[in-house]
C-alpha distance (Angstrom), angle and dihedral (degrees) to the residues before:
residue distance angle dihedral
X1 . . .
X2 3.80 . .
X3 3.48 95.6 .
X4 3.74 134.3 3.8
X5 3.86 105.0 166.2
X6 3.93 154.0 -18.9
X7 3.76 89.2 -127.3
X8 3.97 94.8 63.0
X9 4.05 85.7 42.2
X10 4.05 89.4 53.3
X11 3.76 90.7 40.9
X12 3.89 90.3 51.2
X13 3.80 90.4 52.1
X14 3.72 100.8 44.6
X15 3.74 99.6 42.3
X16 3.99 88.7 42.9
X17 3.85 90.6 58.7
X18 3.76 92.5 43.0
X19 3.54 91.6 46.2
X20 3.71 96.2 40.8
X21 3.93 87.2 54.0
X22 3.47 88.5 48.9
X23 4.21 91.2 59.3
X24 3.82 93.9 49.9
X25 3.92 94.5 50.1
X26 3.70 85.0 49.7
X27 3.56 100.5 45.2
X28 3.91 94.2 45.7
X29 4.12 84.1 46.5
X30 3.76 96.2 46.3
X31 4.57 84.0 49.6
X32 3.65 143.6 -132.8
X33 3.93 89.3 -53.3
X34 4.06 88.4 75.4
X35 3.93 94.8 53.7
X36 3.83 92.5 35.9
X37 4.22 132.2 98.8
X38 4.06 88.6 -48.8
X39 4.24 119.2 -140.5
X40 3.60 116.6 -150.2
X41 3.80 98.6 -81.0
X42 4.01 88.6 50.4
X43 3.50 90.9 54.1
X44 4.17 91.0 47.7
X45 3.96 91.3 47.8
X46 3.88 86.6 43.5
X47 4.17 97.6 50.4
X48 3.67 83.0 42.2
X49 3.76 96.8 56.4
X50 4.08 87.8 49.5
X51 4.17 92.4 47.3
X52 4.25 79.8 51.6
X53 3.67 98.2 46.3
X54 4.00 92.3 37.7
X55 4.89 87.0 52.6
X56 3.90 83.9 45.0
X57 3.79 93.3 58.1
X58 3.72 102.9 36.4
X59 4.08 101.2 25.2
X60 3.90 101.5 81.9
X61 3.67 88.0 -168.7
X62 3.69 94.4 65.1
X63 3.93 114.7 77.0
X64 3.73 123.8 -139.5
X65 3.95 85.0 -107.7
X66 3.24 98.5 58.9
X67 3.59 87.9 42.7
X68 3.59 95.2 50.1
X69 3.97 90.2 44.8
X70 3.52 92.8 50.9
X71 3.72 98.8 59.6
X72 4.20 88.8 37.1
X73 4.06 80.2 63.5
X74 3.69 98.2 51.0
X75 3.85 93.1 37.4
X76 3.83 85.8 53.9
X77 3.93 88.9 47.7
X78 3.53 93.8 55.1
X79 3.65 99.0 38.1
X80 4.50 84.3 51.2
X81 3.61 94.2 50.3
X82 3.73 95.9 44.5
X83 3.75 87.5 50.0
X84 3.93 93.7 45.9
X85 4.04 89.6 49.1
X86 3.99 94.2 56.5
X87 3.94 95.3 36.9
X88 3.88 83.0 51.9
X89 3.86 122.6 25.1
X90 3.61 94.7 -172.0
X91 4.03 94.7 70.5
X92 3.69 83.7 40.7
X93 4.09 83.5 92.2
X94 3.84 91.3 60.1
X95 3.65 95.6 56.9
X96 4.18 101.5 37.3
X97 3.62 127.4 15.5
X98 4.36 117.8 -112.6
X99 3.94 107.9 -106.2
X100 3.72 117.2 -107.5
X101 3.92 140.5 -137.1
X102 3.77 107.7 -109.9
X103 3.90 97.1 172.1
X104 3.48 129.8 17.8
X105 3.36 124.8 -166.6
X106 3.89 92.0 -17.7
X107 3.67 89.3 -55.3
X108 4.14 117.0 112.7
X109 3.63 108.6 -125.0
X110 3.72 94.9 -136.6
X111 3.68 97.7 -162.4
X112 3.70 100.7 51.0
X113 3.80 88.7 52.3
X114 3.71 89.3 49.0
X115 3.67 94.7 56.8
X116 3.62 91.7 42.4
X117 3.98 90.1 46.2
X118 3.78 94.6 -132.1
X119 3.94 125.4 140.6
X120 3.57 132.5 -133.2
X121 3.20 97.1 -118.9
X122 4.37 86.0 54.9
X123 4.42 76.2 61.5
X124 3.84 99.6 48.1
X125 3.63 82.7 43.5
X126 3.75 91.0 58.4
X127 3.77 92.9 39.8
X128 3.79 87.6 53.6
X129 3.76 93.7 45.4
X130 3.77 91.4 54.6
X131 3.84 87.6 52.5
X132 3.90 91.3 -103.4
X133 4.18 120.1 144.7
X134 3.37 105.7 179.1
X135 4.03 126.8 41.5
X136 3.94 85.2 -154.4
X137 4.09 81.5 73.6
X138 3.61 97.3 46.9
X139 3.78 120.3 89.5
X140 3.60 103.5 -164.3
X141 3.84 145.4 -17.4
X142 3.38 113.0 -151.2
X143 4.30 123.1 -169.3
X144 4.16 102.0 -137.0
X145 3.85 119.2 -139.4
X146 4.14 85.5 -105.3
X147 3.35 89.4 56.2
X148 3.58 106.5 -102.5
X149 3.45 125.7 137.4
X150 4.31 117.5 -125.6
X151 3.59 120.4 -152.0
X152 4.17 117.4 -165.2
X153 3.79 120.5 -179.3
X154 4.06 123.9 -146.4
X155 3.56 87.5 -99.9
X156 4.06 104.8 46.4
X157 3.60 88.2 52.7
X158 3.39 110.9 84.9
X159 3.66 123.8 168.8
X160 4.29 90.9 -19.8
X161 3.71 97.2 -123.0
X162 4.02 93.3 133.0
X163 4.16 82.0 57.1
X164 3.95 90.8 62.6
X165 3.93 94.6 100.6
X166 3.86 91.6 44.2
X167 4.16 113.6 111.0
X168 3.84 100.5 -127.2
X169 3.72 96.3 25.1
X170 4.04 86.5 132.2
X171 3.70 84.1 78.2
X172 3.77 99.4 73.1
């Protein structure tokens, strides 16, 4: 139970450093996009990755191969989708979800939060974060396909154009 045998220790250590080698030439192959603000299907591939690397290391009857062909596949996944959802913005939608208009014009767009299941307190929270007192000053609050939640005051803005993309935007 607490110890069975240097061979599993020594296998542990040599296929973890192969395999951990492995991950980093993937990830620097597969680009910044894999390591940067992760949507929901990022943060799948990327849990995924781990749960592969962690059986490789501590299933015996997996081989580094396997291992190592395992996480090629769902590097290659993630690096195809990513590639299909900027070539075409239309399938874009299957892979991350559109942004939405929280708060417009310092009113909370109940509905949108609904659907998203936020609070209003999540929003002041925001506001707050972003240095922001008053939701009469705030323009709009906008919940980004990684989750993240935008705040923009009357006077950053501007003429809206970086809103374009956001469900709701009509609002403003």
């Amino acid at each position: 139970m607490w110890f069975d045998s240097w061979d599993d220790v020594v296998r542990i250590v040599l296929v973890g450093a192969a395999s951990y080698t492995a991950l980093v030439i993937l990830l620097r192959l597969a680009g910044k996009r894999t390591l940067s603000q992760l949507n929901a299907f990022d943060f799948v591939v990327t849990v995924a990755l781990g749960s592969i690397l962690a059986s490789v290391l501590l299933d015996s009857t997996l081989s580094f191969t396997e291992g190592v062909t395992a996480l090629a596949l769902l590097g290659g996944l993630q690096f195809s989708m990513a590639s299909i959802s900027s070539r075409w913005p239309r399938t874009r939608n299957i892979i991350t979800a559109d942004p939405v208009l929280l708060l417009a014009n310092g009113q909370i767009r109940h509905e949108a939060m609904r659907r998203n299941r936020l609070t209003e307190s999540e929003i002041r929270q925001a506001v707050r974060s972003s240095g922001g007192g008053d939701l009469s000053q705030i323009r709009a609050v906008v919940l980004e396909s990684n989750g993240k939640i935008s705040v923009i005051t009357n006077g950053q803005f501007g003429n809206g154009s970086a809103l374009q993309d956001v469900l709701g935007n009509e609002d403003l």
